[in-house]
N, CA and C atoms of all chains as a GROMACS GRO file, in nm:
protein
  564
    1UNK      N    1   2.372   0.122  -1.179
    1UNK     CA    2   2.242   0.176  -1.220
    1UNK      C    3   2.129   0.093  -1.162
    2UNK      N    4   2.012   0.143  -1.116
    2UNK     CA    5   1.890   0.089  -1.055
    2UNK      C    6   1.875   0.039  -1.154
    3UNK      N    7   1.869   0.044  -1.300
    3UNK     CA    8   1.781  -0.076  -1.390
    3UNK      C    9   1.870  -0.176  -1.390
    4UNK      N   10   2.033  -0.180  -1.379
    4UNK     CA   11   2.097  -0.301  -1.441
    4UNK      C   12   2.074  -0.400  -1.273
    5UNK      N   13   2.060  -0.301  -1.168
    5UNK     CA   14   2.043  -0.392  -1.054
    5UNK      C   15   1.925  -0.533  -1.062
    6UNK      N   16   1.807  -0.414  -1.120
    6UNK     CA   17   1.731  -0.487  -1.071
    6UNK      C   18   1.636  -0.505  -1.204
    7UNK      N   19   1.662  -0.454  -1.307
    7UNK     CA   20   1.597  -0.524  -1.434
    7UNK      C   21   1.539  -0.386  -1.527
    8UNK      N   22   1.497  -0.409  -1.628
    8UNK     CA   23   1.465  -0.275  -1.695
    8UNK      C   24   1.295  -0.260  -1.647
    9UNK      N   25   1.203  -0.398  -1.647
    9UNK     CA   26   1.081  -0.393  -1.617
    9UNK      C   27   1.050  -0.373  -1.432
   10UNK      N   28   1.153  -0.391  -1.412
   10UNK     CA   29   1.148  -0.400  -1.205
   10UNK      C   30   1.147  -0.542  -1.193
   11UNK      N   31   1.164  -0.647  -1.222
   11UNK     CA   32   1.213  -0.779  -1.152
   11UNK      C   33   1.267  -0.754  -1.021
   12UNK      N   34   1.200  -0.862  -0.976
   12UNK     CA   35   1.243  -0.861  -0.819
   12UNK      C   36   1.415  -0.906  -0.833
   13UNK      N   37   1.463  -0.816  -0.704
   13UNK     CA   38   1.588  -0.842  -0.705
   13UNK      C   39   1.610  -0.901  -0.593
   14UNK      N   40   1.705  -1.005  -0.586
   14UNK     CA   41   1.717  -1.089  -0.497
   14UNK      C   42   1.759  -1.055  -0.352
   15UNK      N   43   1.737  -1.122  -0.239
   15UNK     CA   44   1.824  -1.051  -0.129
   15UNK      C   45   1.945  -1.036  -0.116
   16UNK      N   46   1.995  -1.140  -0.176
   16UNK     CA   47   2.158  -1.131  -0.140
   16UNK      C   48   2.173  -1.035  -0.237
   17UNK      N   49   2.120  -1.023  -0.347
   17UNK     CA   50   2.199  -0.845  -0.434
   17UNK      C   51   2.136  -0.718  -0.356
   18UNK      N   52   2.010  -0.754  -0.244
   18UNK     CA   53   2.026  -0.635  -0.219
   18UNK      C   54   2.085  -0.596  -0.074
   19UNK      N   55   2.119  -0.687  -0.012
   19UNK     CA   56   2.277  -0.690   0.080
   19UNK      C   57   2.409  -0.672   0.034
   20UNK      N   58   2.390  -0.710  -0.054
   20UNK     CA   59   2.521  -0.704  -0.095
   20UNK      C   60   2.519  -0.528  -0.111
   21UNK      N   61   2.366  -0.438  -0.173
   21UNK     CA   62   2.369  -0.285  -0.265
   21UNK      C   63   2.412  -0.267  -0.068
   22UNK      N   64   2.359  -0.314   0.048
   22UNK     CA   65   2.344  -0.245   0.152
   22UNK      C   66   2.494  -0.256   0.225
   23UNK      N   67   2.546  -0.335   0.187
   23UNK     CA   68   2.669  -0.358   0.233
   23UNK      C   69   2.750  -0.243   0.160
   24UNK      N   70   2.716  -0.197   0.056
   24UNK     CA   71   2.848  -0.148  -0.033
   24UNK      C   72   2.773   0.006   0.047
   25UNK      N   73   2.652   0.004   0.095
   25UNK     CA   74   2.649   0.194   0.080
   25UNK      C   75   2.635   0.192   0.227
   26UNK      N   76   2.658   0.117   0.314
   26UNK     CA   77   2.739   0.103   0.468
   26UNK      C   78   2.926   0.136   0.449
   27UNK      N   79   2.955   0.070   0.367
   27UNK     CA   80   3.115   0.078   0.342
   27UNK      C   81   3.143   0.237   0.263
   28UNK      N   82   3.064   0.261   0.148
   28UNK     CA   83   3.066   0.406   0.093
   28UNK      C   84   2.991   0.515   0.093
   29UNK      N   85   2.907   0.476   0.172
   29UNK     CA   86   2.755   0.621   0.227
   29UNK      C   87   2.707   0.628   0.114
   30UNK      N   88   2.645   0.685   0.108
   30UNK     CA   89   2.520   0.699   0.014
   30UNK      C   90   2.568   0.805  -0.068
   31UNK      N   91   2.553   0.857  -0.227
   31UNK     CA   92   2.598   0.938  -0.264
   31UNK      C   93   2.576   1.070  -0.242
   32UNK      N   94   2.673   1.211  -0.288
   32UNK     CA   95   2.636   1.320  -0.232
   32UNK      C   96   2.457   1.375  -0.277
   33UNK      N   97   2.469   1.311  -0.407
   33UNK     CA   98   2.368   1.358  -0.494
   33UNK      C   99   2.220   1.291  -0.442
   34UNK      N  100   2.215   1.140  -0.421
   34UNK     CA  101   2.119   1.112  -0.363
   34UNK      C  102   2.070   1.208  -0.233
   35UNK      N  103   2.171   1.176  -0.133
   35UNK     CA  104   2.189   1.283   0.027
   35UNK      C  105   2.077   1.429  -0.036
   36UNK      N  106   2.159   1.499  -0.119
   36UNK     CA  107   2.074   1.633  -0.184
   36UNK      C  108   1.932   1.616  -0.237
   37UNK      N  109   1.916   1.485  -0.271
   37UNK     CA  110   1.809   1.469  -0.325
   37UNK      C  111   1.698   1.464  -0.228
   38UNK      N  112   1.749   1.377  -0.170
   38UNK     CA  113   1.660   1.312   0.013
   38UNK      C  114   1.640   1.411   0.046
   39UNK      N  115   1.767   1.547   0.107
   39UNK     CA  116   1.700   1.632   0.185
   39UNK      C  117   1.582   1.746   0.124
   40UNK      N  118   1.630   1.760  -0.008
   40UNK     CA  119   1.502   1.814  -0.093
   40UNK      C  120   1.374   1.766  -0.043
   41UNK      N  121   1.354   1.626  -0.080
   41UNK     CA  122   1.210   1.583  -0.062
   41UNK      C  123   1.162   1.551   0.057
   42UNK      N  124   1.277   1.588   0.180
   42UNK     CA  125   1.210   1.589   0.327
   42UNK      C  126   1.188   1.739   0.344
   43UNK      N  127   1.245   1.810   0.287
   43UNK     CA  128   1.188   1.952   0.297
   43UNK      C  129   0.995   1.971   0.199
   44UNK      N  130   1.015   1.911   0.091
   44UNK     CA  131   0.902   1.873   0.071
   44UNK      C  132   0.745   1.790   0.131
   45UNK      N  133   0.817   1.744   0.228
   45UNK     CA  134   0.735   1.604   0.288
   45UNK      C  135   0.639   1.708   0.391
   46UNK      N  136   0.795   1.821   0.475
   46UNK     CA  137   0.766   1.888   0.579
   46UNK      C  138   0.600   1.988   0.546
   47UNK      N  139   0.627   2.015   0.394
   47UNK     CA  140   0.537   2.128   0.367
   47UNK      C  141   0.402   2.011   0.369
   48UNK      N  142   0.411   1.929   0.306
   48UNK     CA  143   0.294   1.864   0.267
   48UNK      C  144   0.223   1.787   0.371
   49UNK      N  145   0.292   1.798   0.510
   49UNK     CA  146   0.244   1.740   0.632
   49UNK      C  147   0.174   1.875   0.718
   50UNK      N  148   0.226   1.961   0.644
   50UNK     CA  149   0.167   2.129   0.721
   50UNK      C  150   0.018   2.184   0.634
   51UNK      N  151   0.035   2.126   0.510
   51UNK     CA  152  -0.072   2.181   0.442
   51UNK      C  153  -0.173   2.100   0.339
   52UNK      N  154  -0.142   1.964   0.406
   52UNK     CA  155  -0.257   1.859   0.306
   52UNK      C  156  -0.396   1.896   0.399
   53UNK      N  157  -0.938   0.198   2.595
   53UNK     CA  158  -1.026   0.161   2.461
   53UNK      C  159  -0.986   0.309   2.376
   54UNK      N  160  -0.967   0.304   2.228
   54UNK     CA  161  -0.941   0.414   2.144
   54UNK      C  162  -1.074   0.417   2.073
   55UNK      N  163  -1.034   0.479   2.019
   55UNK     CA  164  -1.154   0.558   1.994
   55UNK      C  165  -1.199   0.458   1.840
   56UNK      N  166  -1.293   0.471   1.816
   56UNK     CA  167  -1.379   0.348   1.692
   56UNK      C  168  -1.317   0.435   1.548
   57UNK      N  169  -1.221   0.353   1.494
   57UNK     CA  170  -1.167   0.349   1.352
   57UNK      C  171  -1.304   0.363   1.260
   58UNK      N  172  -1.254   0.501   1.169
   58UNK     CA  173  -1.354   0.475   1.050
   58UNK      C  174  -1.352   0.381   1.005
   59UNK      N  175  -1.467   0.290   0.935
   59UNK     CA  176  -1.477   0.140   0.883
   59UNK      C  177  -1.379   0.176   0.747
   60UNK      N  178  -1.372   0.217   0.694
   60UNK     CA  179  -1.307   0.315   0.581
   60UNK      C  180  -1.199   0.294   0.602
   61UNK      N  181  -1.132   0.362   0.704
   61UNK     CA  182  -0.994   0.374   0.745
   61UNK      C  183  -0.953   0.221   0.718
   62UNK      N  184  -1.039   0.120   0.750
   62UNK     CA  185  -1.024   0.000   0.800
   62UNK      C  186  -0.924  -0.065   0.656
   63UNK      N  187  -0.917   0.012   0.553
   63UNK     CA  188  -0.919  -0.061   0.429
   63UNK      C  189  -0.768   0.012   0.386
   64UNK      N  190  -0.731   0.079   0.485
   64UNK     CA  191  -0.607   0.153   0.437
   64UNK      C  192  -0.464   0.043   0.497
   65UNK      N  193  -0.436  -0.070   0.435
   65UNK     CA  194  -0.328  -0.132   0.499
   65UNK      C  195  -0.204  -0.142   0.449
   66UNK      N  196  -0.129  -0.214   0.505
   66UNK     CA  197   0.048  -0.151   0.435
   66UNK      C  198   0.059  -0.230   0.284
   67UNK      N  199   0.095  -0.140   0.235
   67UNK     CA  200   0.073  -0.174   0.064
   67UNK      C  201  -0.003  -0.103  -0.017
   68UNK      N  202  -0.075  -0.010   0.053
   68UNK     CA  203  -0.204   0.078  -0.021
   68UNK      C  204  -0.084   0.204  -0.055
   69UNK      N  205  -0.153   0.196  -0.132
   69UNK     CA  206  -0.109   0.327  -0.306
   69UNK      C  207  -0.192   0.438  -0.284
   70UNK      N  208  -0.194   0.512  -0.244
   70UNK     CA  209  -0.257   0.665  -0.231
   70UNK      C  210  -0.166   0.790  -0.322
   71UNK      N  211  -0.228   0.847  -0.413
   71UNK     CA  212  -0.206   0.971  -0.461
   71UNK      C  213  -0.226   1.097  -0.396
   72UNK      N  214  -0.117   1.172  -0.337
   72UNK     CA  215  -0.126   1.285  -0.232
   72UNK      C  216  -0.136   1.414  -0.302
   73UNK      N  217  -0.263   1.457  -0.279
   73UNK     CA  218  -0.339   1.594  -0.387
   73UNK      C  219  -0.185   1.679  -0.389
   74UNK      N  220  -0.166   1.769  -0.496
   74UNK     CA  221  -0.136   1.830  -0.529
   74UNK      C  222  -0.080   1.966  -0.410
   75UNK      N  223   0.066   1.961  -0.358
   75UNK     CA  224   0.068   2.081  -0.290
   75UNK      C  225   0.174   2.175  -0.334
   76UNK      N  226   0.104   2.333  -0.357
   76UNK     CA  227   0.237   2.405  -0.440
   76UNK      C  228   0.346   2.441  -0.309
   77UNK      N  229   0.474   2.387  -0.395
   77UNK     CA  230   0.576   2.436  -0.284
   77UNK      C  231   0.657   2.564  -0.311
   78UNK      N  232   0.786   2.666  -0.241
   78UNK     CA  233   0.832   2.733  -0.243
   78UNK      C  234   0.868   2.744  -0.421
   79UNK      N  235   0.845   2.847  -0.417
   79UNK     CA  236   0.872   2.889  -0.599
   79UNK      C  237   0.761   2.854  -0.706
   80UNK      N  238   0.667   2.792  -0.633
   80UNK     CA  239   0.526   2.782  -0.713
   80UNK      C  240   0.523   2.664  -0.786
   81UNK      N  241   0.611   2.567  -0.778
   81UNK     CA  242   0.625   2.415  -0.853
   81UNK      C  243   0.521   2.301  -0.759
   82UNK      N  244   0.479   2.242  -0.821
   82UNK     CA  245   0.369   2.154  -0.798
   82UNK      C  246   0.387   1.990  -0.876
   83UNK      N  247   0.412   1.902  -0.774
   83UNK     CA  248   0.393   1.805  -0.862
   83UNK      C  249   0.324   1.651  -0.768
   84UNK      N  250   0.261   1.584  -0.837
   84UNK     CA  251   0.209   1.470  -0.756
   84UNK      C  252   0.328   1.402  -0.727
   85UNK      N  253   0.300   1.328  -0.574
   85UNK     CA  254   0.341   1.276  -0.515
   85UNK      C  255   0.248   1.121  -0.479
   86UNK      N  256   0.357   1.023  -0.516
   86UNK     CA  257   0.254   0.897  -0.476
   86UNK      C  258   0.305   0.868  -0.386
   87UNK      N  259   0.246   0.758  -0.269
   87UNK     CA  260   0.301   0.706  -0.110
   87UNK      C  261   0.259   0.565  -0.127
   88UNK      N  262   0.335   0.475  -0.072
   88UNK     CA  263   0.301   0.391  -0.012
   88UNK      C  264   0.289   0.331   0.137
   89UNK      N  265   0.166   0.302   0.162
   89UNK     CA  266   0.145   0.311   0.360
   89UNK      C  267   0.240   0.134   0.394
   90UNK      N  268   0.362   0.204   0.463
   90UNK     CA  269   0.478   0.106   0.522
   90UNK      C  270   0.368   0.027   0.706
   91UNK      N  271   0.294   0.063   0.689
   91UNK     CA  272   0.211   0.012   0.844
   91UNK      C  273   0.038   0.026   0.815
   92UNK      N  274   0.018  -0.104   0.882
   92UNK     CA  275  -0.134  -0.099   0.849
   92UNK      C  276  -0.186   0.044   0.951
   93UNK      N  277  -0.305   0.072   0.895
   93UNK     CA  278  -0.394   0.178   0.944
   93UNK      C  279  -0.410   0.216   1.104
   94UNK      N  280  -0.393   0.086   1.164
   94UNK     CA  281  -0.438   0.081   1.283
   94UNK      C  282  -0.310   0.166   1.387
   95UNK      N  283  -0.215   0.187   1.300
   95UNK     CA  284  -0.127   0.224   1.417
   95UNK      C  285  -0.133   0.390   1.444
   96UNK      N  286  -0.254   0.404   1.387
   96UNK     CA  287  -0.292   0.529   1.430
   96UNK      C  288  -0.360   0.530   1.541
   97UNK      N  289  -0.433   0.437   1.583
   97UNK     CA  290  -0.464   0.434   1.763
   97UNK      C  291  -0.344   0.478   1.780
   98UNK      N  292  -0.247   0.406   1.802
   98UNK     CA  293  -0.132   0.434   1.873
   98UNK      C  294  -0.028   0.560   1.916
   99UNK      N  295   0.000   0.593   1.782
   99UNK     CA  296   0.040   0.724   1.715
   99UNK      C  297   0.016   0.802   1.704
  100UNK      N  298  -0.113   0.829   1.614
  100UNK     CA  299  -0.188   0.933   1.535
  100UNK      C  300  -0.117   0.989   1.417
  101UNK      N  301  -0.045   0.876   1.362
  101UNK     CA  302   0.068   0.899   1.229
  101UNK      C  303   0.069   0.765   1.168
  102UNK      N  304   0.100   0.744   1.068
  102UNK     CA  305   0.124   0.661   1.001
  102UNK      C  306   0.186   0.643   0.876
  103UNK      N  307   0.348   0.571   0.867
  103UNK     CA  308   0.436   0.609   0.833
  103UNK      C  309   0.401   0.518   0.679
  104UNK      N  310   0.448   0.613   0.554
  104UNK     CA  311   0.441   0.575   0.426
  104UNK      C  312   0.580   0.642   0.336
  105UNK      N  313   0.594   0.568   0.254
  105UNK     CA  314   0.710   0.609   0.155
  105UNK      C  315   0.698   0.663   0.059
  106UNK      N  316   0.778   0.716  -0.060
  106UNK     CA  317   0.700   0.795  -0.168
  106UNK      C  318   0.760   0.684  -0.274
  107UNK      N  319   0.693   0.711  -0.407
  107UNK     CA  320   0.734   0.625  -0.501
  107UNK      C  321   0.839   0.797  -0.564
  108UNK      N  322   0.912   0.782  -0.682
  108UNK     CA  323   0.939   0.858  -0.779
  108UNK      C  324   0.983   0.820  -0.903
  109UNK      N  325   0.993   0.893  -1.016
  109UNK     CA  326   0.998   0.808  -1.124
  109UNK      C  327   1.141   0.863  -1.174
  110UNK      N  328   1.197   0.949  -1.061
  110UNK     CA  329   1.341   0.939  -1.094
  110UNK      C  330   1.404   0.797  -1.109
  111UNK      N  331   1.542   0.820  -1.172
  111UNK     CA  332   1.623   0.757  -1.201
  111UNK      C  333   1.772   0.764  -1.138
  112UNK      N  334   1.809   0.671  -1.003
  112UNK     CA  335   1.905   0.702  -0.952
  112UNK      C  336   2.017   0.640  -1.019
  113UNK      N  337   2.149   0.748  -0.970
  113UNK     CA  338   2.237   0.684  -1.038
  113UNK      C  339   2.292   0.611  -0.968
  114UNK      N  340   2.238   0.493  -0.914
  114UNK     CA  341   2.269   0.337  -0.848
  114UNK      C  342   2.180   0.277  -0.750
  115UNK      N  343   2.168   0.169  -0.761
  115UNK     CA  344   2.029   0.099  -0.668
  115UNK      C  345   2.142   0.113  -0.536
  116UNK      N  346   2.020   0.102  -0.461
  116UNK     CA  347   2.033   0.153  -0.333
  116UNK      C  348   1.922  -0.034  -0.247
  117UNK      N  349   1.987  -0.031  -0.138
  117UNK     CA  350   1.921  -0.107  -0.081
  117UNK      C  351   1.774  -0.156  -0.068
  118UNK      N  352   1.755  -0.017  -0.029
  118UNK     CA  353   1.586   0.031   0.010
  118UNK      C  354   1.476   0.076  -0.089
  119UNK      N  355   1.560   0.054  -0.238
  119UNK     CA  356   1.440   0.127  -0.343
  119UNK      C  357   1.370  -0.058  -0.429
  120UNK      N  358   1.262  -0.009  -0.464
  120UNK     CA  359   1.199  -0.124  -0.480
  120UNK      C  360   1.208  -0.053  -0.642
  121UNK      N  361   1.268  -0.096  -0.745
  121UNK     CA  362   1.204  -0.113  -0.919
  121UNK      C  363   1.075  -0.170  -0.953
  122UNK      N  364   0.930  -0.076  -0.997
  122UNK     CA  365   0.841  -0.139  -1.042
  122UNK      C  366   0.776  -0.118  -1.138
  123UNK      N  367   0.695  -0.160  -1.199
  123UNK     CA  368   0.603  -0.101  -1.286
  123UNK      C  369   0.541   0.006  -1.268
  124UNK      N  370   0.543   0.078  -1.328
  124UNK     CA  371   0.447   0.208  -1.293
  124UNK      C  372   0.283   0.223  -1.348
  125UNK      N  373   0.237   0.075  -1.337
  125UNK     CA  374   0.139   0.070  -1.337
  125UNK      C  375   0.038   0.125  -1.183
  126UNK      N  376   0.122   0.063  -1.092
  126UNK     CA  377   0.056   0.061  -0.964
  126UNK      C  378   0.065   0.196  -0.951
  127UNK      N  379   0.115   0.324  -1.030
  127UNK     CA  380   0.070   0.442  -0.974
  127UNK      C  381  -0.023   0.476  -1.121
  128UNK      N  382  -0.104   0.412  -1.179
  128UNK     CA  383  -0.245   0.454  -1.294
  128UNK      C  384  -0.136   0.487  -1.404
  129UNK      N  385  -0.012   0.446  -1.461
  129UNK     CA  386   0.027   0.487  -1.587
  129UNK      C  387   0.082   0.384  -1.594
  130UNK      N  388   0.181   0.363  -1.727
  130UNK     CA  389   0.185   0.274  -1.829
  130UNK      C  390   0.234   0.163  -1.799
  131UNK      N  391   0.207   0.024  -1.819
  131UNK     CA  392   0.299  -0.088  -1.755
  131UNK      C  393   0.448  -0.080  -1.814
  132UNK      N  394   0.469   0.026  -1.912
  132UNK     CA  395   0.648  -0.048  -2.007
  132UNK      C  396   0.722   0.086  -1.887
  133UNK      N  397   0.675   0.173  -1.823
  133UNK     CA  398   0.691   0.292  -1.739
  133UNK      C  399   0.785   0.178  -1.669
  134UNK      N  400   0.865   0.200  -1.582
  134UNK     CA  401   0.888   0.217  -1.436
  134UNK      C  402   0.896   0.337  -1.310
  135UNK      N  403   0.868   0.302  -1.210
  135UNK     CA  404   0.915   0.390  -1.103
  135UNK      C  405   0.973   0.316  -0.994
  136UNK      N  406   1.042   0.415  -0.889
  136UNK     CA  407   1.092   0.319  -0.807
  136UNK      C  408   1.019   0.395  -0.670
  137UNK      N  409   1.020   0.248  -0.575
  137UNK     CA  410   0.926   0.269  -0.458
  137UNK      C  411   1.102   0.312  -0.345
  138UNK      N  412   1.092   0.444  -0.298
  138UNK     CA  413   1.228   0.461  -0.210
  138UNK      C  414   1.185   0.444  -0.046
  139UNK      N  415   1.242   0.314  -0.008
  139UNK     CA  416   1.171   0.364   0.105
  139UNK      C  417   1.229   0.420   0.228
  140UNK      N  418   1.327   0.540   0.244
  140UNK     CA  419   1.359   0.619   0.305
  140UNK      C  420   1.336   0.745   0.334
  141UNK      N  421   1.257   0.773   0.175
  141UNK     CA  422   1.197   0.909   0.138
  141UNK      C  423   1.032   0.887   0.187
  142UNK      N  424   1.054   0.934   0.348
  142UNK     CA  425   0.940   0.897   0.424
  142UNK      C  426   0.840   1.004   0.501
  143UNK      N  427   0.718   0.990   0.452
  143UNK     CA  428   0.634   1.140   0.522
  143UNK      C  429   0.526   1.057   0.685
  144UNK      N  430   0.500   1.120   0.749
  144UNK     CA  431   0.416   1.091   0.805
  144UNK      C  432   0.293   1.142   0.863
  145UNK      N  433   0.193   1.007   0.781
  145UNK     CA  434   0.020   1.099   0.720
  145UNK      C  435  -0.041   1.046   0.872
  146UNK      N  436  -0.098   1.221   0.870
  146UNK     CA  437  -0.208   1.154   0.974
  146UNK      C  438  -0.377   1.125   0.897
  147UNK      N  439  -0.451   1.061   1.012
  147UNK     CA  440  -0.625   1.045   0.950
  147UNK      C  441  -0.637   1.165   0.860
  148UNK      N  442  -0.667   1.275   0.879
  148UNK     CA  443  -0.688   1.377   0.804
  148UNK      C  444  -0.629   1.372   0.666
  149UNK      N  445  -0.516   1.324   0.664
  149UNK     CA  446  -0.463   1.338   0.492
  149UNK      C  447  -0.503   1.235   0.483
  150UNK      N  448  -0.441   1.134   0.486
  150UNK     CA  449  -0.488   1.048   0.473
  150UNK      C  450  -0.638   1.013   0.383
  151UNK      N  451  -0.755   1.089   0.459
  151UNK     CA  452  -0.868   1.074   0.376
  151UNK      C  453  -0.884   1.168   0.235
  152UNK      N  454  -0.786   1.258   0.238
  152UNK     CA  455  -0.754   1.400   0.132
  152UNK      C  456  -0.706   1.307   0.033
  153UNK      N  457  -0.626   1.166   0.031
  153UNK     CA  458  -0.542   1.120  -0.038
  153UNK      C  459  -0.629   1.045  -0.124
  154UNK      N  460  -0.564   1.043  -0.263
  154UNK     CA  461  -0.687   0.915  -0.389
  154UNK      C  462  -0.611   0.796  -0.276
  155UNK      N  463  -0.708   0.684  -0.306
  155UNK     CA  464  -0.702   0.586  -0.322
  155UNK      C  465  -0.674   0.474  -0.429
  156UNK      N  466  -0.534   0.445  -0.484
  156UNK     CA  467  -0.523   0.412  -0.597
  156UNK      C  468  -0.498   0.217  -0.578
  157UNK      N  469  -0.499   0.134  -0.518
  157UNK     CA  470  -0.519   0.008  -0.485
  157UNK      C  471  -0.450  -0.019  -0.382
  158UNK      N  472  -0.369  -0.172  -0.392
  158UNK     CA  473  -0.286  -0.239  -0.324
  158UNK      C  474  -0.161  -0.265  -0.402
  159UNK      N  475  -0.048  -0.276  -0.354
  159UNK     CA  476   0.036  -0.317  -0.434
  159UNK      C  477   0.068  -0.463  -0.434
  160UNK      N  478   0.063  -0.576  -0.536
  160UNK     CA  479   0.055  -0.683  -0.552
  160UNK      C  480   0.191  -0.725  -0.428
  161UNK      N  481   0.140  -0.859  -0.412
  161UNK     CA  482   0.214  -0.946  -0.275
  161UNK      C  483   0.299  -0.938  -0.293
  162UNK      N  484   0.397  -0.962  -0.418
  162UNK     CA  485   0.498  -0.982  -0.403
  162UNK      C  486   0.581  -0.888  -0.405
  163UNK      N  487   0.530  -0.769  -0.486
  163UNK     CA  488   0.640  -0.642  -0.433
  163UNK      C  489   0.622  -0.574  -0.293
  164UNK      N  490   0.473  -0.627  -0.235
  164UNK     CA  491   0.504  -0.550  -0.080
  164UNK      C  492   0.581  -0.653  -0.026
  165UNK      N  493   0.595  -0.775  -0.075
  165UNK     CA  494   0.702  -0.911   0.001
  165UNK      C  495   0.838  -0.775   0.002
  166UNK      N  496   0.890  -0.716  -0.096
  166UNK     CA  497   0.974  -0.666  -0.157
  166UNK      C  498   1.045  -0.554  -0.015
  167UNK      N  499   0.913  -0.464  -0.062
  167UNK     CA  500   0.888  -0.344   0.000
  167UNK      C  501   0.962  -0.380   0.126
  168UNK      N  502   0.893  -0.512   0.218
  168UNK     CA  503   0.917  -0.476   0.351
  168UNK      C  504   1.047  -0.551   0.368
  169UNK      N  505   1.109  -0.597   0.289
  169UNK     CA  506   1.257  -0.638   0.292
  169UNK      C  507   1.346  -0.512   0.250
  170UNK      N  508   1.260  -0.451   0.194
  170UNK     CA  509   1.387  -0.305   0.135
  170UNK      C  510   1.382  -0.179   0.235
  171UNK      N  511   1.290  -0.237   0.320
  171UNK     CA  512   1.198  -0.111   0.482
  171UNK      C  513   1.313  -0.125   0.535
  172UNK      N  514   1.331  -0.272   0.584
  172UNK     CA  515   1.424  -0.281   0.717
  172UNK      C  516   1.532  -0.272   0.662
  173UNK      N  517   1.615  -0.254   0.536
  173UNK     CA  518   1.757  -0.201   0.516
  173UNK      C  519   1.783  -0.100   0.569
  174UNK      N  520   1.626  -0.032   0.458
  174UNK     CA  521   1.646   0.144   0.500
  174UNK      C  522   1.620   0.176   0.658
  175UNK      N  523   1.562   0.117   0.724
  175UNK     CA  524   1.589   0.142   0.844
  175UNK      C  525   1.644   0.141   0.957
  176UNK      N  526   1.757   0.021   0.910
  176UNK     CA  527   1.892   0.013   0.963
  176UNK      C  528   1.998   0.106   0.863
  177UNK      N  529   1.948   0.126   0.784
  177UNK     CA  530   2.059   0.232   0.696
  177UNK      C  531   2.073   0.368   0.796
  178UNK      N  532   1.902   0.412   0.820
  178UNK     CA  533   1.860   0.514   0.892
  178UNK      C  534   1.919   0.531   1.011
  179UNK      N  535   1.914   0.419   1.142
  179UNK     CA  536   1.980   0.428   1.226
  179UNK      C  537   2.134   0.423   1.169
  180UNK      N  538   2.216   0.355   1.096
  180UNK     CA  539   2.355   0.352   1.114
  180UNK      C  540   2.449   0.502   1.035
  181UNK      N  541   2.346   0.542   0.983
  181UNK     CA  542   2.376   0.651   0.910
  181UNK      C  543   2.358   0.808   0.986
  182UNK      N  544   2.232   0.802   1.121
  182UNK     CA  545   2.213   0.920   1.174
  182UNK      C  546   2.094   0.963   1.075
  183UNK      N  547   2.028   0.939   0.942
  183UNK     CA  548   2.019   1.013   0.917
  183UNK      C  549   1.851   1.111   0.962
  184UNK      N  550   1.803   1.184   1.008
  184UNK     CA  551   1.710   1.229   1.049
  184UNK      C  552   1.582   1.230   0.954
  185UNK      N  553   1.499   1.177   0.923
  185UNK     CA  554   1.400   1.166   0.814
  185UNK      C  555   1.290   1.265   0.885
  186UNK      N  556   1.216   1.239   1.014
  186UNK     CA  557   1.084   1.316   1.084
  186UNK      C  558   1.182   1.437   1.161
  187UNK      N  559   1.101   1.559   1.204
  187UNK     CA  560   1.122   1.662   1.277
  187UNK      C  561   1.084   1.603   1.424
  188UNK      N  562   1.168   1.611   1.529
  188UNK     CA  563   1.182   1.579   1.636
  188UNK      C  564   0.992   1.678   1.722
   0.00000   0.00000   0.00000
């Protein structure tokens, strides 16, 4: 979970935990659900670069 | 020689918090979007783009390299709030929005210290992953 990573208030999280988060989602990709999420909000990004 | 930067513009540098007005998308849903500018202003001589990230106040189910945990003060609501700054989820504003956009501050030193350590994951994530963020 993003809060237990990195704190319930956002505390900075250290580098080596966040090499270590980059190491693990190099070894297991990124989840499907995030992936769905991302491409949602680049389909979003697309509109809002066409019509701001 | 490029052309003379609004003095204005001059004040837009990496770390600035802009609120991106309101745009309705497919199905009529509307919701603010906050950015943070990943490059100072100027690299719009260069470009005529200038690349920023979005914050959201989702909740992923697992930290990810590239997302920054913060207060969600720096987007005008509550300090006990959080949001997280993603920085892969990336638009690119030109001058024109840009000036359309609130101006909501800077984000304190030490989370843009943050920010630009969680940039270059995501941007080696980006290259090692393929994954396409801009339209060619």
């Amino acid at each position: 979970m993003a809060t237990e990573a990195t704190g319930k208030t956002g505390q900075k999280v250290s580098t080596e935990k966040r090499m270590q988060a980059f190491a693990k989602t190099i070894t297991d990709g990124a989840s499907a659900d995030y992936m769905k999420y991302l491409k949602q909000e680049a389909k979003e990004n697309r509109i809002i670069e066409k019509h701001l | 020689m490029g052309k003379n930067l609004d003095l204005s513009l001059q004040l837009y540098k990496k770390g600035t918090v802009l609120l991106i007005p309101a745009v309705t998308f497919p199905g009529g849903k509307t919701k603010p979007k906050y950015a943070i500018l990943l490059e100072d202003a100027d690299v719009l001589y260069k470009r005529g783009h200038i690349i920023a990230c979005f914050t959201t106040s989702k909740k992923f189910d697992r930290f990810y390299s590239w997302h920054v945990v913060v207060s969600a003060k720096i987007i005008g609501k509550s300090e006990k709030e959080i949001t997280t700054i993603d920085c892969i989820n990336r638009i690119a504003l030109k001058e024109e929005h840009i000036k359309k956009c609130k101006f909501l501050g800077y984000l304190p030193k030490e989370v843009l210290e943050e920010v630009e350590e969680a940039n270059k994951l995501g941007e080696m994530y980006i290259k090692a992953a393929k994954i396409k963020i801009f339209e060619e």
